[in-house]
Backbone as a chain_set.jsonl record, in Angstrom:
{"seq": "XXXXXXXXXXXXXXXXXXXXXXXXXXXXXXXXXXXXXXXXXXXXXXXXXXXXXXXXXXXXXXXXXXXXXXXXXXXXXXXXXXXXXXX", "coords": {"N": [[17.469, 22.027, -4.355], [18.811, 19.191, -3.348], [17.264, 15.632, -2.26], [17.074, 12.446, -0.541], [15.581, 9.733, -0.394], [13.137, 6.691, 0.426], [12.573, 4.658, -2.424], [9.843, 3.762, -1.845], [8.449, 5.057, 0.283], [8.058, 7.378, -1.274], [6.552, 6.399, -3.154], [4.52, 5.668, -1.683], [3.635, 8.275, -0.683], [2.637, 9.289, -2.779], [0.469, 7.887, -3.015], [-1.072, 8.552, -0.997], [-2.11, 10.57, -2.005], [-4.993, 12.502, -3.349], [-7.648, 11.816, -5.635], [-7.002, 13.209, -8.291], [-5.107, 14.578, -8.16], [-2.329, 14.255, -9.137], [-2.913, 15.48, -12.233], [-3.073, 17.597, -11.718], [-1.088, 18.633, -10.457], [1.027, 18.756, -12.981], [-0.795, 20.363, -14.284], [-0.261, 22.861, -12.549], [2.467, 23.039, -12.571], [3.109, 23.031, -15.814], [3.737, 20.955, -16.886], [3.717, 17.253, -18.393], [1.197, 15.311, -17.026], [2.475, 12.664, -17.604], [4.947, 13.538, -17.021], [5.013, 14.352, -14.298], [3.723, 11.624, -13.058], [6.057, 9.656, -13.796], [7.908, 10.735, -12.197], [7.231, 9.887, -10.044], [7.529, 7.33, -10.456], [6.955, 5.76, -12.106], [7.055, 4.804, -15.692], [6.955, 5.835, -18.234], [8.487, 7.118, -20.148], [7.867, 8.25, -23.361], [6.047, 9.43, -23.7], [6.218, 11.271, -21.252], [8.949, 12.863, -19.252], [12.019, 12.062, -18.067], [12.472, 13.799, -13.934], [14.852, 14.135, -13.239], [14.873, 12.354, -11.098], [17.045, 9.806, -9.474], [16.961, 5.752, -8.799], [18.42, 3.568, -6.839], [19.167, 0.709, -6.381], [18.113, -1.391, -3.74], [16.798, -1.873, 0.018], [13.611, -1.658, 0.928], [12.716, -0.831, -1.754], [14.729, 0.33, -2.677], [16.967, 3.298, -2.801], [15.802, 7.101, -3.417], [17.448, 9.745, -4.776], [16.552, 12.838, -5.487], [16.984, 15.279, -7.498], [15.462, 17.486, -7.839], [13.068, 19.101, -6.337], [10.787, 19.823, -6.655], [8.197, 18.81, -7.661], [7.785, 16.934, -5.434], [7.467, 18.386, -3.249], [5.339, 19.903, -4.029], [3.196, 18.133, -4.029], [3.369, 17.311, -1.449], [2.639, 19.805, -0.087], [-0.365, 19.729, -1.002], [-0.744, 17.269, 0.591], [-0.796, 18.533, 3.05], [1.688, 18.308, 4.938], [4.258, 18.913, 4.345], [6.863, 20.141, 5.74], [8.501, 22.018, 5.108], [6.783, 23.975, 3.509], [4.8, 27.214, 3.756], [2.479, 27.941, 6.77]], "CA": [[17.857, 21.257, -3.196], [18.593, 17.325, -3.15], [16.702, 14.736, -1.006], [17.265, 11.153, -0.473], [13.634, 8.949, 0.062], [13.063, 5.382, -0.227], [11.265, 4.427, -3.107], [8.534, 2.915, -0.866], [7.931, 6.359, 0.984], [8.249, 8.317, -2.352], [5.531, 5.855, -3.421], [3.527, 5.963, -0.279], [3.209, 9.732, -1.153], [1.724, 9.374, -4.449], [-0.537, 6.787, -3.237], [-1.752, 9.373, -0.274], [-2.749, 11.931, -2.546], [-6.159, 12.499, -3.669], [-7.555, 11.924, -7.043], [-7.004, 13.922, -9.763], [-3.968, 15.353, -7.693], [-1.245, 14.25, -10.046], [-3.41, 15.652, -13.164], [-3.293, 19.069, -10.873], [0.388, 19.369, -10.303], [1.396, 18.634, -14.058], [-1.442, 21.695, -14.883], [0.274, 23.856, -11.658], [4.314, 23.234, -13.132], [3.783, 23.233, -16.719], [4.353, 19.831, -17.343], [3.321, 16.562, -18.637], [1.128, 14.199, -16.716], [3.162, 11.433, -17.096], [6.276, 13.72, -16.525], [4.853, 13.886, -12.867], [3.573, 9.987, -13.33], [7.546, 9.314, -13.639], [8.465, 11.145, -11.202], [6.525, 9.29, -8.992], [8.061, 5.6, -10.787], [6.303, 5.75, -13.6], [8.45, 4.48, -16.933], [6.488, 6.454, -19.556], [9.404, 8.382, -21.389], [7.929, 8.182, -24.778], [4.922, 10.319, -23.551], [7.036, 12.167, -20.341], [9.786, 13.178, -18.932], [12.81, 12.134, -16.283], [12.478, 14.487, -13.795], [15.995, 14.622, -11.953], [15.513, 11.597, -10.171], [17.597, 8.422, -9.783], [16.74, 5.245, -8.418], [19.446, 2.86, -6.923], [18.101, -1.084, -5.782], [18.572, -1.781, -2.097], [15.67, -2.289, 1.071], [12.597, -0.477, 1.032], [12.395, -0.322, -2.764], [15.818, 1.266, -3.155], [17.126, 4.944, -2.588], [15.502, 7.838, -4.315], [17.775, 10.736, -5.04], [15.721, 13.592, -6.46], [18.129, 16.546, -7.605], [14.484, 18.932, -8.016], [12.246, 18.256, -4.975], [9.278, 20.548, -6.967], [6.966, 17.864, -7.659], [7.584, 16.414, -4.179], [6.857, 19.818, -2.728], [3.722, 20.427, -4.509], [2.278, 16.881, -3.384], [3.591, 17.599, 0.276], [1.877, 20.958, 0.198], [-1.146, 19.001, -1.19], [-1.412, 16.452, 1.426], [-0.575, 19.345, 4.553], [2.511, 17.537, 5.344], [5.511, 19.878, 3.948], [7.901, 20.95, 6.188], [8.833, 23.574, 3.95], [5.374, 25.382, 3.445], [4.381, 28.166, 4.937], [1.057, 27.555, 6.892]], "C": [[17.625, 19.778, -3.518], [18.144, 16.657, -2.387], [16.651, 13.623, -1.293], [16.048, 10.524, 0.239], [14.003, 7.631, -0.298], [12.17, 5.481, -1.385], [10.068, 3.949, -2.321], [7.737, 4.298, -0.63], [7.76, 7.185, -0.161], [6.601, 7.743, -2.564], [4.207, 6.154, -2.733], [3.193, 7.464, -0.363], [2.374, 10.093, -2.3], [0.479, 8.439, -4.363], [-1.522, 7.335, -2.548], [-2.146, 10.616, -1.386], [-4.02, 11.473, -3.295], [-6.549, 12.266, -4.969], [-7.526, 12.978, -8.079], [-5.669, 14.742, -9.681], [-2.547, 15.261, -8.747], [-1.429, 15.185, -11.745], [-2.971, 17.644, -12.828], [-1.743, 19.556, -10.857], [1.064, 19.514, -11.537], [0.894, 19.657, -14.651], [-0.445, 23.185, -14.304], [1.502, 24.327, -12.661], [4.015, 23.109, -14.368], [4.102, 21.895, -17.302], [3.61, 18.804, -17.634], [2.44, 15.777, -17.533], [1.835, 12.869, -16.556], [4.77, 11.764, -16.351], [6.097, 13.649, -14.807], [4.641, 12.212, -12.487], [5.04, 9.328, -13.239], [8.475, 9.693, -12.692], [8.06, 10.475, -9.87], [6.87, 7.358, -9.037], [7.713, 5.114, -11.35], [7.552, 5.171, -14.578], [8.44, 4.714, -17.642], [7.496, 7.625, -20.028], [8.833, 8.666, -22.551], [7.046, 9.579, -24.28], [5.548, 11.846, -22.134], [8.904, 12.011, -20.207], [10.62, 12.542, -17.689], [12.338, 13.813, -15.627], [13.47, 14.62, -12.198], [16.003, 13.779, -10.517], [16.212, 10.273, -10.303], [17.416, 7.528, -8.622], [18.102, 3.987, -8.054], [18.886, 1.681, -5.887], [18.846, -0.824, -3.932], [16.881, -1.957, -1.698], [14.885, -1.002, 1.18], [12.19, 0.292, -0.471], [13.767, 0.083, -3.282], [15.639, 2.523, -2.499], [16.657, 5.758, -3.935], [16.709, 9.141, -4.122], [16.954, 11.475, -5.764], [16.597, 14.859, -6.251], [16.938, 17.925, -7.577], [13.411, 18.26, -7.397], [10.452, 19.09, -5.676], [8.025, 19.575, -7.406], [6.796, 17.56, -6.491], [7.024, 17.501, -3.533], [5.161, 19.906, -2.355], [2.737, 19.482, -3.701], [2.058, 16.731, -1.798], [2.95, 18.571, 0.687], [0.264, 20.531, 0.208], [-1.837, 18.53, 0.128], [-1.162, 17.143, 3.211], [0.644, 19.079, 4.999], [4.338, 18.141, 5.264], [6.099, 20.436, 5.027], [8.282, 22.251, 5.961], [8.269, 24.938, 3.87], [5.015, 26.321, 4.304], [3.066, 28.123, 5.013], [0.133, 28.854, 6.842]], "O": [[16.561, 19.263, -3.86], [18.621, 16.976, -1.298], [16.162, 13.423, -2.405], [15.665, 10.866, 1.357], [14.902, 7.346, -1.089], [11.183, 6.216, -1.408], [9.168, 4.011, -3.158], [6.679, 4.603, -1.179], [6.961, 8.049, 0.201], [5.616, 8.409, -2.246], [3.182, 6.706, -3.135], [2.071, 7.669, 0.101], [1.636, 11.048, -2.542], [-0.324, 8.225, -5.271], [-2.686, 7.094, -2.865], [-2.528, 11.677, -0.893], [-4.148, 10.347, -3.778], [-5.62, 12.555, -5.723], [-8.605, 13.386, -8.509], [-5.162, 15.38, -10.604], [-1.874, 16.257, -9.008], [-0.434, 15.52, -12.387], [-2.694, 18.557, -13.606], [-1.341, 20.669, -11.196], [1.868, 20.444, -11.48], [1.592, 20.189, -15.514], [-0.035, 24.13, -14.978], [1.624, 25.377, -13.292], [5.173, 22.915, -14.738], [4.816, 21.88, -18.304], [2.472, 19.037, -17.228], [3.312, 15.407, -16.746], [1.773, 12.143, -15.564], [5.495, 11.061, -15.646], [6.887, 13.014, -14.108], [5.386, 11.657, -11.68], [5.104, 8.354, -12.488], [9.55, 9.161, -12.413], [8.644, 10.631, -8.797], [6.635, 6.477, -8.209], [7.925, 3.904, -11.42], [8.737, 5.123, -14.249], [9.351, 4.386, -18.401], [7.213, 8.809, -20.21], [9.413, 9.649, -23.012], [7.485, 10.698, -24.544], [5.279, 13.045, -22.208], [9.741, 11.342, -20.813], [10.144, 12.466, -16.557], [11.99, 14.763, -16.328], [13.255, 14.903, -11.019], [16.562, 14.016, -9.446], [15.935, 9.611, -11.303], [17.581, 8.012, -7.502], [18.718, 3.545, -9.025], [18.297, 1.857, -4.82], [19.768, -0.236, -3.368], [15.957, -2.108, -2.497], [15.221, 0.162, 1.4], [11.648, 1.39, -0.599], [13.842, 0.15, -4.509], [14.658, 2.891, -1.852], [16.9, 5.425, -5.095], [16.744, 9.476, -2.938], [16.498, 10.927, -6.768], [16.877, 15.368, -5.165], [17.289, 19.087, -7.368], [12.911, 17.186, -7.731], [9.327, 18.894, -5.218], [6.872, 20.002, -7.347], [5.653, 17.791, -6.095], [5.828, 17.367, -3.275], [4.35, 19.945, -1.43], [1.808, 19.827, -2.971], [1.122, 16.286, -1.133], [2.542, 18.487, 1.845], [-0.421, 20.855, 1.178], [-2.862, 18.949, 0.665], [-1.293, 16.51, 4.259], [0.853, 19.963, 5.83], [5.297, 17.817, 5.964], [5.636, 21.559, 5.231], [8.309, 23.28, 6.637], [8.637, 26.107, 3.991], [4.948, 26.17, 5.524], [2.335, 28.196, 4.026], [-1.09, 28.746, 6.928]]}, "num_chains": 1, "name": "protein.A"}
């Protein structure tokens, strides 16, 4: 599923999460640290991964398109806040 975020609010999500939380979701999915770190607006390719989102300039940071909402998820499940989750 696709979802459209500002960068700001995308941000503002990664900034609400707790410490070590990004270290946690990269262990959960399998994936790099920085590949979540980039996903979040990070710029570390050498060391991670894109991960299916694109950023386009405008107000509020720009628009986030994210084509794979599973990092966002995880962090939304994280901070109670998911829509999605089942409580």
């Amino acid at each position: 599923m696709t979802k459209t975020i500002t960068f700001n609010e995308l941000r503002d999500i990664k900034d609400r999460l707790p410490d070590g939380t990004i270290h946690r979701i990269a262990e959960e999915l399998g994936v790099s640290v920085e590949t979540v770190r980039n996903y979040f607006g990070g710029e570390n390719y050498r060391d991670g991964k894109s991960c299916g989102l694109h950023i386009e300039s405008g107000p509020n940071g720009g628009i986030v398109v994210l084509s794979d909402t599973t990092i966002l998820d995880r962090a939304l499940d994280i901070l109670g806040t998911n829509p999605l989750s089942e409580a």
